[in-house]
SEDRENPA-182012 format. One line per field, with one value per residue (C-alpha): residue number from 1; residue in one letter; chain; x, y, z. Coordinates in steps of 0.25 Angstrom, whole numbers. Layout:
REM residues N
mifi = NUM,...
lumlum = A,...
rodren = A,...
east = X,...
north = Y,...
up = Z,...
END
This chain:
REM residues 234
mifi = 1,2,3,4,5,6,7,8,9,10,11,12,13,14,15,16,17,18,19,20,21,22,23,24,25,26,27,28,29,30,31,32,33,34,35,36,37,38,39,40,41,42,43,44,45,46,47,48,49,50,51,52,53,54,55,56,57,58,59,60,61,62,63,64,65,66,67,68,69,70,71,72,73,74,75,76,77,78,79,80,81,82,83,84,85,86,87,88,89,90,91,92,93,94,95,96,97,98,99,100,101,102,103,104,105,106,107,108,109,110,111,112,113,114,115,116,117,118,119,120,121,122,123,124,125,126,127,128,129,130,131,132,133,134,135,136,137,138,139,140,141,142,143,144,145,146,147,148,149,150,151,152,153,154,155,156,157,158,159,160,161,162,163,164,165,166,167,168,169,170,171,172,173,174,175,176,177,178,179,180,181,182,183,184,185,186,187,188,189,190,191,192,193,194,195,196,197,198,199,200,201,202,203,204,205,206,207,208,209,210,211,212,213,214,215,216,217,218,219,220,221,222,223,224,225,226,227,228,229,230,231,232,233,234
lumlum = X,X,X,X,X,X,X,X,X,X,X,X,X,X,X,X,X,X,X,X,X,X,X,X,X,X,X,X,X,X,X,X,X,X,X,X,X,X,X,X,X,X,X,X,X,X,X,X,X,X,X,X,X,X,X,X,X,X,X,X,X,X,X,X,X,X,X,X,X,X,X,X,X,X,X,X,X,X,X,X,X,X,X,X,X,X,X,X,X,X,X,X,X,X,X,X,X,X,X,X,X,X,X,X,X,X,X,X,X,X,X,X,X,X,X,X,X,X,X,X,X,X,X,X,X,X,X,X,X,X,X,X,X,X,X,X,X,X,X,X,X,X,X,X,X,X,X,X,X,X,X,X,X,X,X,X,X,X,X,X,X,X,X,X,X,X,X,X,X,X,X,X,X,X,X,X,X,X,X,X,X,X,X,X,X,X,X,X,X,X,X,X,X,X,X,X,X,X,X,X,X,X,X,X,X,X,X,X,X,X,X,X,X,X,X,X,X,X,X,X,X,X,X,X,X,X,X,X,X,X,X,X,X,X
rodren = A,A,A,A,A,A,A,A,A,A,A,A,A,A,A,A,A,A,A,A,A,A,A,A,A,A,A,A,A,A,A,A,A,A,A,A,A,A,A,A,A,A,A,A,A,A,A,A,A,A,A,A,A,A,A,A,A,A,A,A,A,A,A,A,A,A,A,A,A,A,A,A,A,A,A,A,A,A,A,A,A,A,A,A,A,A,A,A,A,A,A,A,A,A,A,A,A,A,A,A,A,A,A,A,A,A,A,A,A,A,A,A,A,A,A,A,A,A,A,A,A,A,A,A,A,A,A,A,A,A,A,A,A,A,A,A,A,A,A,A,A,A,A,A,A,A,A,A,A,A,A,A,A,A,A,A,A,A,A,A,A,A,A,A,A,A,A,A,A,A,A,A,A,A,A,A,A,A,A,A,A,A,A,A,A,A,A,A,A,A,A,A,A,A,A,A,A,A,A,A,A,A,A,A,A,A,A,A,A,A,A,A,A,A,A,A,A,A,A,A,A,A,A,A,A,A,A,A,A,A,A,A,A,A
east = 345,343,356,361,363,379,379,378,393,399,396,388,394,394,386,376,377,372,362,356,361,359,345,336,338,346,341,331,335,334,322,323,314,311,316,305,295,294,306,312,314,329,334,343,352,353,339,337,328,325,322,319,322,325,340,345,357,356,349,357,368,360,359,373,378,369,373,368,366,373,372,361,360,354,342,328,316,301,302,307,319,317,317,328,336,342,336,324,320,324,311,304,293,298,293,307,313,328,331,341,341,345,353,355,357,347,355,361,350,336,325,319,331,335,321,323,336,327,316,326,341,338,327,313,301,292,297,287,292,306,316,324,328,323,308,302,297,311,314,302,303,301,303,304,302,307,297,285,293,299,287,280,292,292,277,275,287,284,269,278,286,274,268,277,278,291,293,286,278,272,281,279,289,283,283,282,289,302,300,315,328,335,349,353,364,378,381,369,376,385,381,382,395,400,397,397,399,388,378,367,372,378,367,354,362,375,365,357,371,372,358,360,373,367,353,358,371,371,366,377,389,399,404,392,389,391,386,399,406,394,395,412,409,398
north = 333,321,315,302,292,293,303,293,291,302,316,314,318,334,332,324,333,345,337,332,343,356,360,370,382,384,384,391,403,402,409,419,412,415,406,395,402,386,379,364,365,366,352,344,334,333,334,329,337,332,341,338,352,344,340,336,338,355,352,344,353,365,359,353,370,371,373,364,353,342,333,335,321,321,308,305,307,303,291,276,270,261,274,282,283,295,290,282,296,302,297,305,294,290,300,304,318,322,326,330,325,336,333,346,351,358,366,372,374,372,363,377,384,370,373,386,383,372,383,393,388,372,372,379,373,379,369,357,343,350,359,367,357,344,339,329,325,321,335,339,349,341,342,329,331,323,326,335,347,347,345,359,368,363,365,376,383,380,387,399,400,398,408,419,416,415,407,411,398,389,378,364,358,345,343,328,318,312,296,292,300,291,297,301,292,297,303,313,318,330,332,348,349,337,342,358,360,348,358,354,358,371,374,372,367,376,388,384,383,398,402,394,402,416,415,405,409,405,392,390,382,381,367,358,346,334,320,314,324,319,305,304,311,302
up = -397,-405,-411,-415,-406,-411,-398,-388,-391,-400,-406,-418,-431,-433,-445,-436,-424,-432,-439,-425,-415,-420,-417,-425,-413,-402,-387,-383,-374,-361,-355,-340,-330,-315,-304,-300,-288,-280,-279,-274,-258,-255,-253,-251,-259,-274,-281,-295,-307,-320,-331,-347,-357,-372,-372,-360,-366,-364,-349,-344,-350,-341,-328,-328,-329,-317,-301,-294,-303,-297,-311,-324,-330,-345,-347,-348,-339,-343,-349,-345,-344,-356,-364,-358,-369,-378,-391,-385,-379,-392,-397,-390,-386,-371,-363,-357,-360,-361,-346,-336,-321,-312,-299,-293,-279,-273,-264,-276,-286,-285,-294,-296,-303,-309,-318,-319,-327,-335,-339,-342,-347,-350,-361,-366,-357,-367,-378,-378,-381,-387,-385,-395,-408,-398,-401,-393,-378,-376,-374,-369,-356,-341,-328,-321,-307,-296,-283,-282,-278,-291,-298,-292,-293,-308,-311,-302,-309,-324,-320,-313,-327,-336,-328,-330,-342,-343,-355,-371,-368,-358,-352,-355,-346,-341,-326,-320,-311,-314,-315,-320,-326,-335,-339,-352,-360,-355,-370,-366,-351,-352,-366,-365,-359,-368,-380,-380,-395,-400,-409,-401,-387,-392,-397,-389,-373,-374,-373,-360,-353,-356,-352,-339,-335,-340,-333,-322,-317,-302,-307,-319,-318,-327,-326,-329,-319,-328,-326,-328,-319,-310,-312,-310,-297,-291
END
C-alpha cells in the first residue's frame, strides 16, 4: 500500500499506480473457520472494536459490507498522537498499525463473529509483521481490545483456532489493550468503495468482499456503511 503522497489529493498517475500499487500476489484466500466457543455477553448500545490486518484500506472496506456495522472508520492504533500520520507510520518506527475502529451493534452482530470475519475474509493471521505485497509492523496483525471481556474472547479464541489447527500455521495476531484510535486522513476513508478499479484494490481488497458474501451471507450487505454516509447523518 505505500504510494506517494500525490494520494492525499488525486489518483497518482497510471504509470505510478502500477509502479506502486500492483503487488507481487493477489490476496490470500480466505480460509473456513469455526464460529468462536466464548463470546461477548449480549449488550446494550453501540460497542466499539478495533482490529489491525495490513491495509486498512481492504478491512475497513470488509467491515463496511458487514450487518451490523454501524460505521468502520480507517487510522492508527499503537502508537502516539505525534505519529499518527499516513507517512510517519509509513516508516514503520512508530509503533502504530494500520487499523479499523469498529462501531457495531451488538444486537445485530456479535464481537465473536466480527473476528470470525477478521481470521477468515479480512486478512492472513499467520503472516507476521506483513500482509500479502505490504512488509512492515505497520501492517502487522492486532487486536486492540477495549475491556477485558474483549480481551478473553480474543485470546481464548486465537488458542481454540490454533488448536484446531485451522490455519497451515500458528497465528500471531497480537492481543493487547487499546490506548488511543487516531483516524486515518480523510483521502484514506472510503477508499474501497471510491476507487474500485485502482490496481491495488482490485487486486488484493476486491476479493475479500466476495469471500465475505460467499462464506458470510447473513452477515453481507450489499451497500457499504460509509463514513461520509455516517458523518452527513449524525
Amino acid at each position: 500500500m505505500r504510494r506517494p503522497a500525490l494520494l492525499s489529493l488525486l489518483a497518482a498517475t497510471t504509470a505510478l499506480t502500477l509502479a506502486f500499487a500492483v503487488p507481487s500476489r493477489a490476496a490470500e484466500d480466505a480460509v473456513v473457520i469455526p464460529a468462536p466457543t466464548m463470546d461477548a455477553a449480549p449488550a446494550s448500545g453501540i460497542q466499539t472494536a478495533v482490529i489491525a490486518g495490513g491495509c486498512f484500506w481492504g478491512v475497513q472496506g470488509v467491515f463496511q459490507h458487514t450487518a451490523g456495522v454501524v460505521n468502520a472508520v480507517s487510522g492508527y492504533a499503537g502508537g502516539t498522537k505525534a505519529t499518527a500520520d499516513y507517512q510517519t507510520v509509513s516508516s514503520g518506527r512508530t509503533g502504530h498499525a494500520e487499523s479499523v475502529e469498529i462501531k457495531y451493534d451488538p444486537k445485530k452482530i456479535s464481537y465473536g463473529k466480527i473476528l470470525q470475519i477478521y481470521f477468515s475474509v479480512a486478512h492472513d493471521p499467520t503472516q507476521l509483521n506483513r500482509q500479502g505485497p505490504d512488509t512492515g509492523t505497520q501492517y502487522r496483525s492486532a487486536i486492540f481490545t477495549t475491556s477485558d471481556e474483549q480481551k478473553k474472547v480474543a485470546e481464548a479464541y486465537i488458542a481454540q483456532l490454533d488448536g484446531a489447527k485451522v490455519f497451515s500455521k500458528p497465528i500471531v495476531t497480537k492481543v493487547g489493550a487499546l490506548e488511543t484510535f487516531y483516524p486515518a486522513e480523510a483521502y484514506h476513508q472510503d477508499y474501497l468503495t471510491l476507487h474500485p478499479n485502482q490496481p491495488y484494490i482490485a487486486y488484493n481488497d476486491l476479493p475479500k468482499i466476495e469471500n465475505l458474501k460467499k462464506l458470510f451471507a447473513d452477515n453481507y450487505i450489499e451497500k457499504p456503511t460509509l463514513v461520509n454516509a455516517s458523518k452527513a447523518t449524525n
